[in-house]
C-alpha positions as CSV (number, residue, x, y, z in Angstrom):
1,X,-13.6,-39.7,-26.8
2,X,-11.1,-37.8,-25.2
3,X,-7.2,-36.9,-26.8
4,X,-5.0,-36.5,-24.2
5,X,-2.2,-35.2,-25.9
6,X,-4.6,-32.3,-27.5
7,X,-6.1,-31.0,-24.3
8,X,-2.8,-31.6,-22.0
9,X,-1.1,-29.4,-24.7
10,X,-3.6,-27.0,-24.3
11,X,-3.8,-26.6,-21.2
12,X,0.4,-26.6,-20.8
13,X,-0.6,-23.6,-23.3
14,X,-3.3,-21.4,-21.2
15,X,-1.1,-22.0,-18.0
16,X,2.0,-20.8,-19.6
17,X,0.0,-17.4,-20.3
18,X,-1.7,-17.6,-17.0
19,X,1.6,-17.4,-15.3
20,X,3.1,-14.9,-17.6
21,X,0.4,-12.2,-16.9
22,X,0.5,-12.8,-13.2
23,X,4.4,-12.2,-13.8
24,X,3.8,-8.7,-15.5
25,X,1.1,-7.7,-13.3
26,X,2.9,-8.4,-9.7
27,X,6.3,-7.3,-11.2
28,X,8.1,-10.5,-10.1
29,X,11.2,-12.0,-11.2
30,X,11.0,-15.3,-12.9
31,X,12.8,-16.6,-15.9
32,X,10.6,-17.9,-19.1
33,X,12.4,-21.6,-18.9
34,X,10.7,-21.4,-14.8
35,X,7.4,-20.1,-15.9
36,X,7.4,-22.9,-18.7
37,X,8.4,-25.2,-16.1
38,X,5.3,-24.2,-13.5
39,X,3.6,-24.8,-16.6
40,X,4.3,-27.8,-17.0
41,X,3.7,-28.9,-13.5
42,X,0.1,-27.3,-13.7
43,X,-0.4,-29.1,-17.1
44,X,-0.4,-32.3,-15.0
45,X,-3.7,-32.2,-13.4
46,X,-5.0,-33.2,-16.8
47,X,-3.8,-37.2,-16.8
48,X,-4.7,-36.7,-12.8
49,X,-8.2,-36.0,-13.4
50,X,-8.3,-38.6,-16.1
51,X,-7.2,-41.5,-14.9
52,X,-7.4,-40.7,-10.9
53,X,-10.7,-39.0,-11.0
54,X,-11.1,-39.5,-7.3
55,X,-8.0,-38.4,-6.2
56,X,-7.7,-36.1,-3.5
57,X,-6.0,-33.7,-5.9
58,X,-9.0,-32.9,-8.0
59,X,-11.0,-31.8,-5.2
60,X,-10.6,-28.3,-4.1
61,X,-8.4,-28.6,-1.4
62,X,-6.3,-31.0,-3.4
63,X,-6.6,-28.1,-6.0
64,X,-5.3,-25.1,-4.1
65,X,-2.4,-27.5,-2.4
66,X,-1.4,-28.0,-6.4
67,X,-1.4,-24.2,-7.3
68,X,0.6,-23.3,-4.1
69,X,3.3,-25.9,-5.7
70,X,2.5,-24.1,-9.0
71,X,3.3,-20.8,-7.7
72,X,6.3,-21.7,-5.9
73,X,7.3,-23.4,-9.2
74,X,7.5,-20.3,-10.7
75,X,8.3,-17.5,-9.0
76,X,11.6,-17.7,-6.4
77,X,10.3,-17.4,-2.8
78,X,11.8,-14.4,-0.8
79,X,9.3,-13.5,1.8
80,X,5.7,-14.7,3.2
81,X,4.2,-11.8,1.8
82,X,5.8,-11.8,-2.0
83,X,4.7,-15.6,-2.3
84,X,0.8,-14.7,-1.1
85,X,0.9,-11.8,-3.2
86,X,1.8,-14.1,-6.5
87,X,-0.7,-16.9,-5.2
88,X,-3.4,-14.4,-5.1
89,X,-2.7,-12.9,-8.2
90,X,-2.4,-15.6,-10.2
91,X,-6.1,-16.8,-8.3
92,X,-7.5,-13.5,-9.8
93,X,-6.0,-13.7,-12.9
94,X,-7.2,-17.4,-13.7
95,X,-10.9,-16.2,-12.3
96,X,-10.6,-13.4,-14.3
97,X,-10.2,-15.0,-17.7
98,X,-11.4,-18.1,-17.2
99,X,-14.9,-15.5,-16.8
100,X,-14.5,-13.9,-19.8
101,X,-14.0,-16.9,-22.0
102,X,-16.6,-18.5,-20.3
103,X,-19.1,-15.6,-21.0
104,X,-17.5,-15.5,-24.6
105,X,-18.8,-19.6,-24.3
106,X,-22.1,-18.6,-22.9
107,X,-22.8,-16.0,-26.1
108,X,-21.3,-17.9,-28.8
109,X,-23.0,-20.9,-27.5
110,X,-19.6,-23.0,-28.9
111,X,-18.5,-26.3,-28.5
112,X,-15.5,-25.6,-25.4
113,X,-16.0,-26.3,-21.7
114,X,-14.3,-25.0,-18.1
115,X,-13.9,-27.8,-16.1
116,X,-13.9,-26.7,-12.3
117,X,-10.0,-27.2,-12.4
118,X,-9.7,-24.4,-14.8
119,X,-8.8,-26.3,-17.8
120,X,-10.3,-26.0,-21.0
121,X,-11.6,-29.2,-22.6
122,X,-13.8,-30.5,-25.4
123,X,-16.3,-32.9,-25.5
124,X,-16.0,-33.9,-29.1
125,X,-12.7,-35.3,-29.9
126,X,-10.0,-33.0,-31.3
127,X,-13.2,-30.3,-31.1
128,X,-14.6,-28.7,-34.0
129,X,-12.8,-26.1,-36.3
130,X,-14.3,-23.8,-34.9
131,X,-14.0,-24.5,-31.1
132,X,-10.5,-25.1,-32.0
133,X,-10.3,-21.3,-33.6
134,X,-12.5,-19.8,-30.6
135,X,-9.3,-21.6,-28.2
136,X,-6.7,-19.9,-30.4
137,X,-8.0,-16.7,-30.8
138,X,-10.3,-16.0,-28.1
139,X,-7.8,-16.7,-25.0
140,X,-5.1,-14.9,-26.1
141,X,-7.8,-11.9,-26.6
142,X,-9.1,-12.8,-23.0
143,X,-5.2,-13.0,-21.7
144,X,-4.5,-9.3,-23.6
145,X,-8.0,-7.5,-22.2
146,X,-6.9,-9.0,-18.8
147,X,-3.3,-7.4,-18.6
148,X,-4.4,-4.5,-20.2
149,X,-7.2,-3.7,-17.8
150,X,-4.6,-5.0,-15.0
151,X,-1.9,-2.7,-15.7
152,X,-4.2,0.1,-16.0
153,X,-5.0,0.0,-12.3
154,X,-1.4,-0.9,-11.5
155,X,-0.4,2.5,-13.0
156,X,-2.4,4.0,-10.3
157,X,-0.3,3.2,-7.7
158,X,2.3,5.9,-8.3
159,X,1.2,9.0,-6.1
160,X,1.2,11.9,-8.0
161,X,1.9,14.7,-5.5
162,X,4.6,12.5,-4.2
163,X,8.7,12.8,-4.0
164,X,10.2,9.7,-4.6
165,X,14.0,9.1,-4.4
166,X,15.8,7.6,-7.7
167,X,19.1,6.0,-9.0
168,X,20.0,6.8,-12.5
169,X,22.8,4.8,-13.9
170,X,24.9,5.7,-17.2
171,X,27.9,4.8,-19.0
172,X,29.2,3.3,-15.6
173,X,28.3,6.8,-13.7
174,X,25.6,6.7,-10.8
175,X,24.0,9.4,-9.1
176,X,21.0,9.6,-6.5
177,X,18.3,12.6,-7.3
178,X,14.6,13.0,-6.5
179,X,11.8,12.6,-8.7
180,X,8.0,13.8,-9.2
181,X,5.8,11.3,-11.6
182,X,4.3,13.8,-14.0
183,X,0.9,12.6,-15.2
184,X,1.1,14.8,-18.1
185,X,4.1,12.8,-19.3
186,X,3.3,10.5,-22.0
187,X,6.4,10.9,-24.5
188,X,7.5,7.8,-26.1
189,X,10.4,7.7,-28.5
190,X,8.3,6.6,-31.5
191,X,11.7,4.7,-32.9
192,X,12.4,2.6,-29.6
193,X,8.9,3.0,-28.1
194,X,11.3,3.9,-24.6
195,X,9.6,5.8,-22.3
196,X,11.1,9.3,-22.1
197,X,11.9,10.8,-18.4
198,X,13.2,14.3,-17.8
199,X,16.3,15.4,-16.2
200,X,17.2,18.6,-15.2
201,X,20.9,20.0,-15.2
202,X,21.5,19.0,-11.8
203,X,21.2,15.4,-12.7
204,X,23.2,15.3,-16.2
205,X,26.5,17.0,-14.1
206,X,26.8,13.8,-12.6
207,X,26.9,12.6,-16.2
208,X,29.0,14.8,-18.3
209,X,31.3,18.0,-17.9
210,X,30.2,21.3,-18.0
211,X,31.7,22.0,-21.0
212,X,29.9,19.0,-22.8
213,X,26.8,20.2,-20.9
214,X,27.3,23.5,-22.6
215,X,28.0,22.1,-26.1
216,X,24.9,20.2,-25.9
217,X,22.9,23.4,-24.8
218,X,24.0,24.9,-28.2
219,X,22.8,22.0,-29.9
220,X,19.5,22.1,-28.3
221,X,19.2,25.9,-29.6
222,X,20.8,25.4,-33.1
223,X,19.7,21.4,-33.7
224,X,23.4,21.4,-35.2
225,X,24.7,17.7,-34.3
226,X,28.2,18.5,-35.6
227,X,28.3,20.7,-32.5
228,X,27.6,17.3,-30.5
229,X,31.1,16.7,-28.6
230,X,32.4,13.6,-30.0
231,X,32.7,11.6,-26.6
232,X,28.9,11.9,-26.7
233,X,27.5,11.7,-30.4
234,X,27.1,8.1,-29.8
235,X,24.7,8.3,-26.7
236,X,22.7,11.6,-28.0
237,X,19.2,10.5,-28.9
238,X,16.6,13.0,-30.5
239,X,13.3,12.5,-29.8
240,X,10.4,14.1,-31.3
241,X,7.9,16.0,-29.2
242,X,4.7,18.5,-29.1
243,X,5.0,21.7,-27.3
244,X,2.3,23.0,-25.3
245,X,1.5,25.5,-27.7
246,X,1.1,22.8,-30.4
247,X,4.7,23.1,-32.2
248,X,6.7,20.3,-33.1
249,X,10.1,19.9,-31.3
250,X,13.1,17.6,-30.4
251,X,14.3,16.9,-27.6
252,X,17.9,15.9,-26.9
253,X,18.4,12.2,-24.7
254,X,20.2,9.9,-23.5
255,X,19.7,5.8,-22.6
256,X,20.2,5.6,-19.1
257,X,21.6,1.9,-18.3
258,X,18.7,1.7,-15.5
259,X,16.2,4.2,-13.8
260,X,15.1,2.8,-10.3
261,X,12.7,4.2,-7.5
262,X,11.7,3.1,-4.2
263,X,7.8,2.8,-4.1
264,X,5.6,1.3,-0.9
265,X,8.4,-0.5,0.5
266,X,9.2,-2.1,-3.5
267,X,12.2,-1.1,-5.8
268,X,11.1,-0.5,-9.3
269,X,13.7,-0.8,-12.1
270,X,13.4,-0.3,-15.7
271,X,16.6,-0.9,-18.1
272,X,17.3,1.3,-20.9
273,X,14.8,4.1,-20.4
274,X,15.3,7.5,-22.5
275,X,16.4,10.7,-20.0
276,X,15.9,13.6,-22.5
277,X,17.6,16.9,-21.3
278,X,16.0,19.8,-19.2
279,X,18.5,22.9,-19.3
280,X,18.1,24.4,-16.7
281,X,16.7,23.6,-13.1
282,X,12.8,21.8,-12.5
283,X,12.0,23.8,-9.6
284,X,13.0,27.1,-7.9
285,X,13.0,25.0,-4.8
286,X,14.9,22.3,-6.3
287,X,12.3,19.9,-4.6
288,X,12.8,17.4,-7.2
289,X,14.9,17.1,-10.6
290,X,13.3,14.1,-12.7
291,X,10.1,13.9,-14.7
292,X,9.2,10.0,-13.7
293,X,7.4,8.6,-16.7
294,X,3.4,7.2,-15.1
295,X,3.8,4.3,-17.1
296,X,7.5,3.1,-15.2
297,X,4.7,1.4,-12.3
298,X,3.9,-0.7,-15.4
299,X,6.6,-1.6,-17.3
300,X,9.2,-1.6,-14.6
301,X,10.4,-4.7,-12.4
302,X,10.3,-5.5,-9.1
303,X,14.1,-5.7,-8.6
């Protein structure tokens, strides 16, 4: 016996986070109430392949015309090349976990199923308890490995040895610079969990006047905040750091509005990022003045 309602839900469930990982990994725009949506549209092959079990639509061409609807759904469609970049992706990512939960099947030797469509079913009813806990808690571990592992390679995409041009934006204040991804740079404010970029002086006089920069210079020296000028002690951030030589430091920062680079033909945005304070210039040669964080490939948006 077979309860509609129980597997539809679920698989209105495992789409919704199908589409969602596909989202973080290519960077896409797509609003939540579309990716729900796309969802929802996938979610109907389930009454399809019940009660039209030899319609065109569950065979496999009938199957890849439905996800190209699916992925259309969800994401907005503004080139060729985007939209086969999401269909692929989202391809990969279904393979990917529908594998690992099938393995997890195989090992387990529990009562859950992969139909061909991709949609998890059981052949019991409701399922067992424990089919029914293996659902719950195994995919979302399969969805979380998947990202995880997915991002990873994603971050390697920035070029290290690489000059990239970037737009910081501040309290209404914009100003172009260049910037070098430093691999070494993993500081996270451990408050905000922002990623933490570095600016050199170059950068922040765009920012603030020279005489706020030099206030702030005493502050960094001193760590006295009353010495913070009072047009900035609301933006001023400290973040807590380890020196090279193992010493415990802070670093002054602000929160930029946006950071944005230009990487293989793609702008990469992130809101709200941490730009802590380099005084003094990054290079003799003044090749570049930002620190890029290695994790803004990952965390960043496809604007």
């Amino acid at each position: 016996m077979i309860y509609l309602d129980a597997v539809w839900l679920l698989n209105f469930l495992v789409d919704g986070m199908i589409l969602i990982i596909t989202q973080a990994v290519t960077k896409s725009y797509a609003s939540m109430k579309r990716m729900m949506f796309a969802a929802l549209i996938a979610s109907f092959i389930v009454p399809l392949t019940i009660f039209f079990p030899n319609s065109w639509l569950v065979s496999p061409l009938g199957k890849f015309t439905y996800s190209i609807l699916i992925v259309l759904a969800a994401f907005p469609y503004k080139s060729l090349r985007l939209y086969m970049r999401n269909l692929t992706t989202f391809y990969f990512v279904t393979f990917a976990i529908g594998g690992t939960m099938f393995a997890s099947h195989f090992f387990l030797n529990m009562n859950v199923q992969m139909a061909t469509s991709g949609i998890v079913t059981f052949s019991t009813g409701y399922g067992d308890p424990i089919s029914w806990l293996f659902v719950i808690i195994g995919f979302p571990a399969a969805w979380w490995f998947t990202k995880q592992r997915l991002e990873r390679i994603a971050v390697l995409k920035l070029k290290y040895e690489e000059i990239y041009e970037v737009v910081l934006e501040w309290n209404g204040k914009k100003t172009v610079s260049t910037g070098l991804v430093d691999s070494g740079n993993q500081l996270v404010d451990p408050l905000t969990k922002k990623l933490v970029f570095l600016g050199d002086e170059e950068v922040f006089q765009a920012f603030v006047s020279e005489e706020e920069w030099t206030a702030l210079k005493e502050v960094e020296e001193t760590f006295d905040i009353n010495g913070i000028p009072e047009s900035l002690q609301d933006s001023v951030h400290f973040v807590p750091y380890q020196g090279a030589g193992g010493e415990r430091k802070l670093m002054l920062a602000i929160q930029l509005s946006k950071i944005e680079l230009v990487s293989e033909g793609k702008n990469i945005c992130m809101h709200a990022p941490l730009l802590g304070m380099q005084f003094g210039k990054m290079t003799d040669d003044d090749s570049y003045h930002v620190l890029l964080h290695p994790e803004m490939m990952q965390k960043g948006k496809v604007a």
